[in-house]
C-alpha positions in Angstrom: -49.2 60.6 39.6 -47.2 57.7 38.0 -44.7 55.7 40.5 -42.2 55.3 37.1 -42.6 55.4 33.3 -43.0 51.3 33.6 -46.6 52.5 35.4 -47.3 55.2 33.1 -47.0 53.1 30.0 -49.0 50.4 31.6 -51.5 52.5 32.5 -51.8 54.5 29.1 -51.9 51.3 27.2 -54.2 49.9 29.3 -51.5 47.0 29.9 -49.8 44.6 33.0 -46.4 44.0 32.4 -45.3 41.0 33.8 -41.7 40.9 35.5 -39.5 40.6 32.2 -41.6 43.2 30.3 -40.9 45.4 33.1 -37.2 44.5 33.6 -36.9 45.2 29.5 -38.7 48.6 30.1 -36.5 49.7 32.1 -33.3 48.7 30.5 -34.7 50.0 27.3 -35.1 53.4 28.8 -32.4 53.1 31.1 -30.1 52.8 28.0 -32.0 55.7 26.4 -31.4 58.0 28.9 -28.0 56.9 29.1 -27.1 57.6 25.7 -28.9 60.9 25.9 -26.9 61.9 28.5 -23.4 60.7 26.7 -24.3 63.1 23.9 -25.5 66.1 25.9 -21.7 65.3 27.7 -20.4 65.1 24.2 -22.2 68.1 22.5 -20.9 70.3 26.0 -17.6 70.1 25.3 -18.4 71.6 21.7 -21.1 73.9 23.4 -18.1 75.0 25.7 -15.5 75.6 22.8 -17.9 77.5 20.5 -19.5 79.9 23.7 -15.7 80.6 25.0 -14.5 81.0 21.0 -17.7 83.6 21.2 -16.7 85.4 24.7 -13.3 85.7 23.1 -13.7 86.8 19.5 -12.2 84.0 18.1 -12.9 80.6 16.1 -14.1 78.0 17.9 -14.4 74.1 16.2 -15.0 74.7 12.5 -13.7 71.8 10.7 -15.0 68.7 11.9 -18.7 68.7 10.0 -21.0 72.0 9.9 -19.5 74.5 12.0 -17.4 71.6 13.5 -20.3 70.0 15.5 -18.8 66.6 14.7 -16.3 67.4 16.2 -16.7 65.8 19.7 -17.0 62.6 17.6 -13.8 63.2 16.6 -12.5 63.5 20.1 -14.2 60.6 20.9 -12.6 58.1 18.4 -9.1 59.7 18.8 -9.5 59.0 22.6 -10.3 55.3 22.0 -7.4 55.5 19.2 -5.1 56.7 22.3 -2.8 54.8 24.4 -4.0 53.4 27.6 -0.9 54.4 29.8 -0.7 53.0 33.8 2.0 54.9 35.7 4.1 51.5 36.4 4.2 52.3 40.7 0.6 53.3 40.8 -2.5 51.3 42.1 -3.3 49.7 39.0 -7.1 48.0 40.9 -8.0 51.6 41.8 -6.4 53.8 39.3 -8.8 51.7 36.3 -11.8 52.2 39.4 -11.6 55.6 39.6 -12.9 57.2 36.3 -15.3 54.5 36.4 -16.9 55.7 39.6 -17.2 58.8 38.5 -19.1 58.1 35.8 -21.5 55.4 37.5 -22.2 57.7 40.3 -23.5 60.3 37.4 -25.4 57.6 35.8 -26.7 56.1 38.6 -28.5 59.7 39.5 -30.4 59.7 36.6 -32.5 57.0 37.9 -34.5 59.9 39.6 -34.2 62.5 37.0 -37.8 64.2 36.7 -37.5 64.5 32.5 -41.7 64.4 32.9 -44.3 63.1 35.6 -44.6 60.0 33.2 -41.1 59.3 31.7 -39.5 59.3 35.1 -37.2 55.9 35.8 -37.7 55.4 39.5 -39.8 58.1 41.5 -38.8 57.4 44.9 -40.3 58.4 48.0 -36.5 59.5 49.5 -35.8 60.9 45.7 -33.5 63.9 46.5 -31.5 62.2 49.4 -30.8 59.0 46.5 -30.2 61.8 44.4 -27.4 63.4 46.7 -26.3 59.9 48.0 -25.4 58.7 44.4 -23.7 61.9 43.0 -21.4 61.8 46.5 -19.9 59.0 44.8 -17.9 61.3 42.4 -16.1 62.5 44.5 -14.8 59.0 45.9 -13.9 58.3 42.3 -11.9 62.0 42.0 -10.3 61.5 45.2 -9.1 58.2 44.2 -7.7 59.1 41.1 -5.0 61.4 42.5 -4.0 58.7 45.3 -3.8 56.2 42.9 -1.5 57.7 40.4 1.1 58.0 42.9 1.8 61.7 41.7 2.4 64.3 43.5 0.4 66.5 41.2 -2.5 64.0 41.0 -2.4 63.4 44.7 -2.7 67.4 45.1 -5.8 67.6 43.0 -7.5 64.4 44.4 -7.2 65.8 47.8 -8.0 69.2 47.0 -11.3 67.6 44.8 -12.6 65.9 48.3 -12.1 68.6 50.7 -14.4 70.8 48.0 -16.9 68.6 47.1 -17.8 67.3 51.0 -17.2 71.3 52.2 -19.6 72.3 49.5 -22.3 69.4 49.7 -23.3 71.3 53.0 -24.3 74.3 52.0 -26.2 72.7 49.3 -27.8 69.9 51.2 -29.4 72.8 53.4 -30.6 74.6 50.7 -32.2 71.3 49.0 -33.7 70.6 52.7 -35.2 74.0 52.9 -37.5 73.6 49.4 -38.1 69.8 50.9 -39.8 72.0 53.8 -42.0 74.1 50.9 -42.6 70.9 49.0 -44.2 68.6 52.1 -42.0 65.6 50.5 -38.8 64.2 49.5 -39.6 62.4 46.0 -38.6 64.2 42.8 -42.2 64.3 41.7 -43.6 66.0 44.9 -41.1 68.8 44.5 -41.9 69.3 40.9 -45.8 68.7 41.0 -45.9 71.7 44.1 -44.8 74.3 41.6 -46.8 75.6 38.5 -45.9 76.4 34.7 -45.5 80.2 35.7 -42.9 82.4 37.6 -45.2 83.2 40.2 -45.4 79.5 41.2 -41.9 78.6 41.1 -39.9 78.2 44.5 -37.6 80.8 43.1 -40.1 83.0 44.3 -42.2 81.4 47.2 -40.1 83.7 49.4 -37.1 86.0 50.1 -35.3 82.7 51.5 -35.7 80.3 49.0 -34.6 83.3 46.2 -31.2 83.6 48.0 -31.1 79.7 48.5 -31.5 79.3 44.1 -28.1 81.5 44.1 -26.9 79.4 47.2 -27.2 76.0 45.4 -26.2 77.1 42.2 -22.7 78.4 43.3 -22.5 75.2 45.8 -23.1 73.1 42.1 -20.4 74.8 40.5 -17.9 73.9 43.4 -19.1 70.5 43.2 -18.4 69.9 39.7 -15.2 71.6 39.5 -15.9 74.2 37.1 -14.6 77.6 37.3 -14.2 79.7 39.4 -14.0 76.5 41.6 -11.7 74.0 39.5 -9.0 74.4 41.4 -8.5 70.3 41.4 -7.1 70.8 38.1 -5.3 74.1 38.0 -3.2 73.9 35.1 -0.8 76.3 36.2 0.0 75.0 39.9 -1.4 70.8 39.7 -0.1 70.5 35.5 -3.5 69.2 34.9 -4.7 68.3 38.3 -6.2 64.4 39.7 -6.4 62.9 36.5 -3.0 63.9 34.9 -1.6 60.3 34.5 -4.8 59.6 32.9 -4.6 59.0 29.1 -7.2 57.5 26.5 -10.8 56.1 27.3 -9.8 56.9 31.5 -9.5 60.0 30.7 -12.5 60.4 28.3 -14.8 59.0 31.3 -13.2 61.8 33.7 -14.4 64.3 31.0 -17.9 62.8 30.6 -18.9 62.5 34.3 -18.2 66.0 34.9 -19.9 67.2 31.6 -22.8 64.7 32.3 -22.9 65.9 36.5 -22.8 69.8 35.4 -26.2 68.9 33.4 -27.8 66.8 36.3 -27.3 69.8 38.8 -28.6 72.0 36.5 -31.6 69.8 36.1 -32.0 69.7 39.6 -32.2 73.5 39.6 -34.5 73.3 37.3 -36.9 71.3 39.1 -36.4 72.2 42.5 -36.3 76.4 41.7 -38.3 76.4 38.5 -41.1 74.8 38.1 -39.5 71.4 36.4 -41.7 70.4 33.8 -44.7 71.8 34.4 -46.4 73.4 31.6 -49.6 75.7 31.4 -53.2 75.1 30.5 -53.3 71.3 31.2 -51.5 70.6 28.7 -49.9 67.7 30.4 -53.2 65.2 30.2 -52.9 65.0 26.5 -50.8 61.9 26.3 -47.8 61.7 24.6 -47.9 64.9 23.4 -48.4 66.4 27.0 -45.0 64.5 27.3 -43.2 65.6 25.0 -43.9 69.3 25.9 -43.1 68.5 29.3 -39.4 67.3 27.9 -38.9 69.9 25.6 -40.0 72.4 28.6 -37.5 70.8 31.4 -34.6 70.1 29.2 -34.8 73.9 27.6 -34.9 75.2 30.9 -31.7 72.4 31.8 -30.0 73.8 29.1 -30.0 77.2 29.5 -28.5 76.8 33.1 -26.0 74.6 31.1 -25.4 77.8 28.8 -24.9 80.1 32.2 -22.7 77.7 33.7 -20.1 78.2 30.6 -20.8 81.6 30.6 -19.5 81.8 33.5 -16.5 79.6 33.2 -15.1 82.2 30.2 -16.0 85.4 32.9 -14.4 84.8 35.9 -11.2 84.3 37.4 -9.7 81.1 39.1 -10.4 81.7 43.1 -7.9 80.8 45.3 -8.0 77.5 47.5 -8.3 79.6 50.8 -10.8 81.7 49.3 -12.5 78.9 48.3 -13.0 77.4 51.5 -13.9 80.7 53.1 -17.1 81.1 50.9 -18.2 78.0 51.6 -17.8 77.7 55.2 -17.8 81.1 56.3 -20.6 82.8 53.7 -22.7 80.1 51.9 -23.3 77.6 54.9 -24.2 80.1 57.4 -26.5 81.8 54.9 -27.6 78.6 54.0 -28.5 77.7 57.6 -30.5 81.4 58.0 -32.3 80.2 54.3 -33.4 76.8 56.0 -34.4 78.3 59.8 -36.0 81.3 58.2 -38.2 79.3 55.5 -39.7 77.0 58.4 -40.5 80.4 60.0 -42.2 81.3 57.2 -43.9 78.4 56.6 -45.4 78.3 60.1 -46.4 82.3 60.0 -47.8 82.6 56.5 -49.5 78.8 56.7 -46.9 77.8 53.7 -48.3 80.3 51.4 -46.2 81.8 48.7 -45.1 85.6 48.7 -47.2 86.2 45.5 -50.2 84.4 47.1 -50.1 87.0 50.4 -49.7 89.8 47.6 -53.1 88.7 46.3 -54.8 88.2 49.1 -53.7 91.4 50.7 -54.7 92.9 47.0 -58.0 91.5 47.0 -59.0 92.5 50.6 -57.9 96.0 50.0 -60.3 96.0 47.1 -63.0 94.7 48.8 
């Protein structure tokens, strides 16, 4: 298994980097991923208006290029076109950190993103705790955007952002730490190589716990990036437009980006921890680059189509309420996310780690014998 993609390409092209071939490597494909990640943020928010526009029987973007997919483009240049406006008694130091926070403490989890086993930046052996260390960090950056702004509005929304991302983190920590317990290891690699290409091998389906932890950790994401039901940090009706409404121009652009670019990683992360990553059937994965590739175009379809159920639901459901919000996660999703974590070691220790499918073939077998 290859540490990072620096070791993969050295060891397909039969090559030693030295220290500056490595270092341009991995700015190369640090940049890479980067700008991949801008335009999946970019093409969401056209995604978003053309799925709702479809939920609704309406038109969504239709000018701006064929069937206005140029359109985020056009957003993109009128928001660096914009006036940068600073509220004149806010905390001008913080109030320019803030947005840029958020969208470093996105970036900076990519570093451990498992796109492939080979094209992989950094796989580290504490993978999944960098992972939740560095996306933590977004909601520093929310948090400070409301204080900053000296607004009461803002300051509403910043505070109501913290209290949901930290309440929500736990349930979804536990629910991470109980597939770490299936998976024997904490590196992205390790929890992606233990699954296969099929259903039956995913840890969706190892066992009853880990099928109620998928649904755990998936409404635990949506809470943490703010998106409906959970966006209550910018409820347009009660907070005008929540933590970043002094916000104007490129600031706010980054604000829009992180959470775009965040809603993808945690969807990723689903991905690989729940179903089966990138693993592909039928070995296809020794044939070089083109084993690659597959592997990509298998992980990111299966990243996008969370993607595509996380707008769906956006466009479904109704706002919850902030004491309703707070109730799920403290008095429903943690304590069933405790039960998920005790009850997988159980299993784990009764059934000698194997799978529920596994036990139904063995039992199968024996019977036919």
């Amino acid at each position: 298994m290859n540490e990072t993609i620096v070791s993969y390409l050295g060891e397909t092209l039969g090559y030693s980097f030295n220290w500056a071939g490595t270092l341009a490597i991995f700015f190369i494909a640090s940049l890479v991923l980067a700008s991949i990640m801008a335009l999946i943020g970019g093409l969401g928010t056209y995604a978003e208006r053309k799925i709702s526009a479809d939920i609704q029987m309406r038109y969504g973007p239709n000018r701006v290029g064929p069937y206005g997919i140029l359109q985020f483009l056009a957003d993109g240049v009128k928001m660096l076109l914009k006036e940068d406006c600073i509220p004149r008694d806010s905390d001008r130091f913080i109030f320019k950190l803030s947005p840029m926070l958020c969208l470093v403490g996105v970036l900076a989890s990519l570093a451990v993103l498992p796109t492939s086993s080979g094209f992989i930046l950094a796989n580290l052996n504490v993978g999944i705790f960098y992972l939740l260390g560095a996306t933590s960090v977004v909601g520093v950056g929310i948090f400070l955007g409301g204080y900053s702004s000296n607004s009461k509005w803002a300051m509403l929304g910043g505070m109501r952002g913290a209290a949901q991302i930290i309440s929500y983190e736990v349930p979804v920590t536990l629910t991470i730490l109980s597939i770490v317990l299936i998976a024997g290891g904490l590196s992205m690699n390790t929890l992606v190589g233990g699954q296969g290409a099929f259903p039956n091998d995913w840890y969706i389906f190892h066992n009853p716990f880990s099928f109620i932890g998928f649904f755990v950790y998936f409404i635990g994401s949506l809470a943490e990036t703010n998106r409906a039901p959970f966006d209550i940090p910018e409820a347009e009706s009660e907070l005008v437009s929540g933590y970043h409404t002094e916000f104007s121009g490129m600031r706010f652009a980054f604000f829009a980006l992180s959470e775009y670019i965040e809603v993808f990683v945690l969807c990723a992360i689903a991905a690989a921890l729940f179903l089966g990553g990138y693993n592909i059937p039928f070995g296809l994965q020794e044939h070089g680059l083109l084993g690659q590739l597959l592997q990509l175009a298998v992980f990111f379809t299966k990243s996008f189509f969370l993607y595509y159920v996380v707008i769906w639901i956006r466009w479904t459901l109704p706002r919850m309420r902030v004491d309703h919000l707070m109730i799920l996660c403290w008095k429903y999703l943690t304590p069933i996310a405790l039960l998920n974590l005790v009850g997988t070691a159980v299993w784990m220790y009764c059934f000698d780690g194997k799978s529920f499918y596994m036990i139904l073939k063995q039992l199968f077998v024996a019977s036919g014998q």
